[in-house]
N, C-alpha and C positions, 0 to 999 in steps of 0.2 A: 494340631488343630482338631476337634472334637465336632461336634454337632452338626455339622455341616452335609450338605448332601454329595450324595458320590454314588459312581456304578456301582449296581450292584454285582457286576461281574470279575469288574479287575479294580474296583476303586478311583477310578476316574473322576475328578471333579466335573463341574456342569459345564455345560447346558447339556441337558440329560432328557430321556425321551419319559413318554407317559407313563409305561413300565420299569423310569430307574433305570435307563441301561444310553452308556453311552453313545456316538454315532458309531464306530469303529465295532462293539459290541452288537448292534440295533443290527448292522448290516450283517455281520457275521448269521445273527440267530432269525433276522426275514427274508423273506423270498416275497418278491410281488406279482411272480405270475408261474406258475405250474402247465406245464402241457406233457401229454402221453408221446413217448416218443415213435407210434406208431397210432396213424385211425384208419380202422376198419370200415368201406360203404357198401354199396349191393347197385350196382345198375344193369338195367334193363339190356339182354341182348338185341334185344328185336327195335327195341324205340329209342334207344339212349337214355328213356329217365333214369333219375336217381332217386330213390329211396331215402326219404325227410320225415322222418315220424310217421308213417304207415300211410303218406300221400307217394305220390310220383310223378315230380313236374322238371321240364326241362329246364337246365339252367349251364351257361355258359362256364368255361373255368375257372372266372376270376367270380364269380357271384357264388361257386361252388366252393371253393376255396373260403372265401370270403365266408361260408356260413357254418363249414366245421369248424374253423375259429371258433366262433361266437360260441359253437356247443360244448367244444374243448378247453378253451382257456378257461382256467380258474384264475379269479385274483385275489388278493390278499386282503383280509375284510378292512385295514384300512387304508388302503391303495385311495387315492382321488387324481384328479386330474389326469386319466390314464389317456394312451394313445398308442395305439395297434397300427402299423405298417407291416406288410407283408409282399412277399412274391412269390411267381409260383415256378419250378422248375419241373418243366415234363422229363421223367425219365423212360418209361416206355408207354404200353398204350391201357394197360392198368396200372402203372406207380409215377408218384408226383411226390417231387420232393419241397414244403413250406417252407419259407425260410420266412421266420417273424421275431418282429421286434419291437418289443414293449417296453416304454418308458413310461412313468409316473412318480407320485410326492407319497411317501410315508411320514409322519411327524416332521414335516416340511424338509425334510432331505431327499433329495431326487435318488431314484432307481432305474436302472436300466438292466431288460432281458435279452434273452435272444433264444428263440428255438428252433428248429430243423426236423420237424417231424415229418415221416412218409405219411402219405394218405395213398393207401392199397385199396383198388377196385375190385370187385368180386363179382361174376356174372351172376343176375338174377332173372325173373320175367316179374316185370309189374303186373298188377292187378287186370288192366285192361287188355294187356297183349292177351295173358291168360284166358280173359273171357272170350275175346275175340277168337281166338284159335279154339277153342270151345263151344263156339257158336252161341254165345251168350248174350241175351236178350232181355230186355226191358219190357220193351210195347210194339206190338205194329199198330203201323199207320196205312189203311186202306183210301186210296184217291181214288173217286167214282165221280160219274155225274149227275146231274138228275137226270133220267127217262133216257141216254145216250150213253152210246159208249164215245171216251175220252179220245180225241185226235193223238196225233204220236206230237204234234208242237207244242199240243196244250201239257199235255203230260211232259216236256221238256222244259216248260217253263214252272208249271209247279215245281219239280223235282230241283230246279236251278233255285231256287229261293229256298231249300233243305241249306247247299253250299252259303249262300249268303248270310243265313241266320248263322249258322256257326262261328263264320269269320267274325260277327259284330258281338258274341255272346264273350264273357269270360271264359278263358280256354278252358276243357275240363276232360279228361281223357276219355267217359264213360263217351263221349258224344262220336258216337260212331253208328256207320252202317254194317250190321251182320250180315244181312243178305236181303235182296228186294227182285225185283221180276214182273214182268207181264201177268195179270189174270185177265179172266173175262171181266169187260167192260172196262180196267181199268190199271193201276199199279198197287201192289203191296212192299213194303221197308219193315223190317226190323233193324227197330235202333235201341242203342245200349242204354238210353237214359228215358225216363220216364218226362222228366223234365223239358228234354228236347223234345218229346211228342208234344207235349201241350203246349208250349210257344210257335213249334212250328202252328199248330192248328191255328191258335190265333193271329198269327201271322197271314196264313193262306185265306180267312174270314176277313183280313182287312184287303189285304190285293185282288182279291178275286169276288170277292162278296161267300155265298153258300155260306152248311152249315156243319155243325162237329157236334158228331156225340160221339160219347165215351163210355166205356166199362171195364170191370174190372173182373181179372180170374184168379181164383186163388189154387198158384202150385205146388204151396210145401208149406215149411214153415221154418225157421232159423233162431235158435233160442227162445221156442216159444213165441214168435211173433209170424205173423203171417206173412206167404211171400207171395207177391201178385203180379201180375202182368196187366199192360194197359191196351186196351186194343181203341185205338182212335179212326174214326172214320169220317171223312171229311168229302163232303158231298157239294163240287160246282154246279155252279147253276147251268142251263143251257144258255145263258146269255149272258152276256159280258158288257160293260161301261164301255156308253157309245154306240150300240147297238140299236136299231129300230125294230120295235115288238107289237104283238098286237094283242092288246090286255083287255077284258073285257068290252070288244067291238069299236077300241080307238085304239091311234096310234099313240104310242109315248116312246122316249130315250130313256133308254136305263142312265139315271145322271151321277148314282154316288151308293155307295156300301153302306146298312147300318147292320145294329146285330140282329132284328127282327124282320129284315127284309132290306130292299131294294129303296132309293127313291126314284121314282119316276117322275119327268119332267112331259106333256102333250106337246104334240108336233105340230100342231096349229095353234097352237093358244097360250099365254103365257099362263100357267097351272105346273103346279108342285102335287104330288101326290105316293103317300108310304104305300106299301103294297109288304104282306107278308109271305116268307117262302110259298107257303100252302097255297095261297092263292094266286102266286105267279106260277104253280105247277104246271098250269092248262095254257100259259102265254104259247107263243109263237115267234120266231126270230122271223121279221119280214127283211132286213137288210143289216148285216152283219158292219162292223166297224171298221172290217178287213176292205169289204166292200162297197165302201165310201171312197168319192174321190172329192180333192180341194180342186178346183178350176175356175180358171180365169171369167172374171165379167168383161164379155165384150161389149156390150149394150145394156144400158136398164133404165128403166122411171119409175115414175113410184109404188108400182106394184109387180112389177116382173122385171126378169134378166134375158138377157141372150148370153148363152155359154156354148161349149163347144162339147158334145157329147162325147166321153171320154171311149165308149164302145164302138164306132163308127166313123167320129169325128165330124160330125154334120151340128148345124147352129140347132141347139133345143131352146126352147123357151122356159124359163119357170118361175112359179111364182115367190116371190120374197120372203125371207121367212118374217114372223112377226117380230123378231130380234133385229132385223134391218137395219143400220143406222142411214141410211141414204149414200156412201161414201165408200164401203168396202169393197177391192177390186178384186176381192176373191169368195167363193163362197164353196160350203161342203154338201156336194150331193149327193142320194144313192135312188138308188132305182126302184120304187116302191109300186106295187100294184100296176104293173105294166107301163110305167111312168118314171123319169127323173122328177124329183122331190128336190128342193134345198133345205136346208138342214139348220135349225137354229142352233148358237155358240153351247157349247156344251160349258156348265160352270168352270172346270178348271183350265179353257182353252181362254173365255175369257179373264181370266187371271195373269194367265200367261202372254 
């Protein structure tokens, strides 16, 4: 028989692949997946990352495993329909031994692999441990207040909102503390990321109100590019949301944060009123937020209460605030100008 087609290797009649070679021949001359039978990693002494293209993120052993595959396995350019199963066998506390198996279709004939390659650990120090044991820094961030130096609670509660901004951010190693401490008037942080200075700022501007400026130093340079440092300084106000102030010869509630100031709400009179840092420089704290109490209405009509003076415990009288609805059996007082005050609903109480 003449003309016909056939292997080109042994003469085989068909069904014959795309290069003319039959199944028997096809299998003999491909391979569907390639792996080294040793991969090399670098992980951290100090923090356990692992070294991924010049990052260093933590990752468990089967996502670790899972991802020198991915950068190992070669397949065959015409592999389709592939399918990678693997496990992973710990042999001591640097060597793990793969054990993967690859199945897939070449010219509609199934393939099956199988590989067993070590993956050997190698101690290294990532990036961050490095800097950190280096005392390597980004920006400080200085916490002051205005015209006061800082309590130790209030300085605990800024500092606690550093912790919580990290937890909620995408992890990132730079985000660390080098070293922070006491100064006069208030706390200094160096932290490793420039990034984290300026979120925490705007962070502490929404919770606290104040204000943040910034600049910049330049201390070298790295390929020709400049290398700088951020020094952020983040200045609270002396009064706080929910405080009673005395702002240009009235009373107001500090009622809410924006960026160019305070809103302020009067204590007598239903009025809204912006105020900019500058000019609440010269206010006055007359009764702090701390130093408000909720207490019981024992008596009232319609323009005063009987409550029970939380200092002494004797009936005071006072009058209702203009927020009153006739009906509330509790109201917030503080002691103003040698006098209990009540206190009208500050907007997020009445929300709540």
């Amino acid at each position: 028989m003449t003309g016909g087609a056939f292997c080109i290797t042994c003469g085989a009649p068909p069904p014959l692949s795309s290069d003319r070679l039959c199944e028997a021949c096809l299998r003999k001359r491909t391979t569907l997946s390639k792996m080294p039978d040793r991969i090399q990693q670098n992980r951290c002494a100090k923090c356990d990352a692992y070294e991924v293209k010049g990052r260093w993120p933590q990752m468990d052993d089967h996502d670790l495993a899972d991802l020198r595959i991915q950068e190992n396995l070669v397949l065959g350019e015409r592999a389709s329909n592939v399918d990678v199963g693997f496990s992973v066998e710990a042999i001591d506390e640097r060597t793990t031994r793969l054990h993967i198996e690859v199945r897939g279709e070449i010219e509609g004939y199934e393939f099956y692999d199988t590989h067993s390659p070590l993956l050997q650990t190698s101690n290294a120090v990532c990036t961050a441990c490095a800097r950190k044991a280096g005392s390597y820094f980004e920006a400080t961030v200085q916490l002051r207040s205005a015209g006061r130096k800082l309590e130790s609670l209030e300085l605990a509660d800024l500092r606690t909102t550093l912790d919580g901004l990290i937890d909620t951010m995408e992890p990132n190693p730079m985000f660390f503390v080098t070293k922070e401490g006491p100064v006069p008037g208030g706390w200094d942080l160096q932290l490793g990321s420039k990034a984290l200075a300026r979120n925490w700022g705007r962070s502490l501007v929404r919770a606290f109100g104040g204000s943040v400026k910034a600049s910049s130093t330049v201390v070298g340079s790295n390929d020709g590019v400049e290398v700088t440092r951020l020094t952020l300084s983040y200045r609270k106000p002396a009064y706080a949301l929910g405080d009673v102030i005395r702002h240009k010869k009235r009373f107001w509630i500090v009622d809410s944060w924006q960026k160019d100031g305070p809103i302020l709400r009067r204590l007598d009179r239903f009025e809204r009123s912006g105020a900019s840092w500058r000019d609440m420089e010269s206010c006055s704290v007359l009764c702090s937020r701390e130093e408000q109490h909720v207490v019981q209405v024992m008596n009232r009509d319609s323009s005063a209460a009987e409550v029970m003076s939380p200092s002494d415990y004797r009936m005071s009288t006072v009058a209702l605030p203009y927020d009153d609805d006739g009906e509330a059996s509790e109201l917030r007082i503080g002691f103003i100008d040698g006098g209990w005050v009540a206190l009208p609903v500050m907007g997020k109480e009445a929300v709540e």
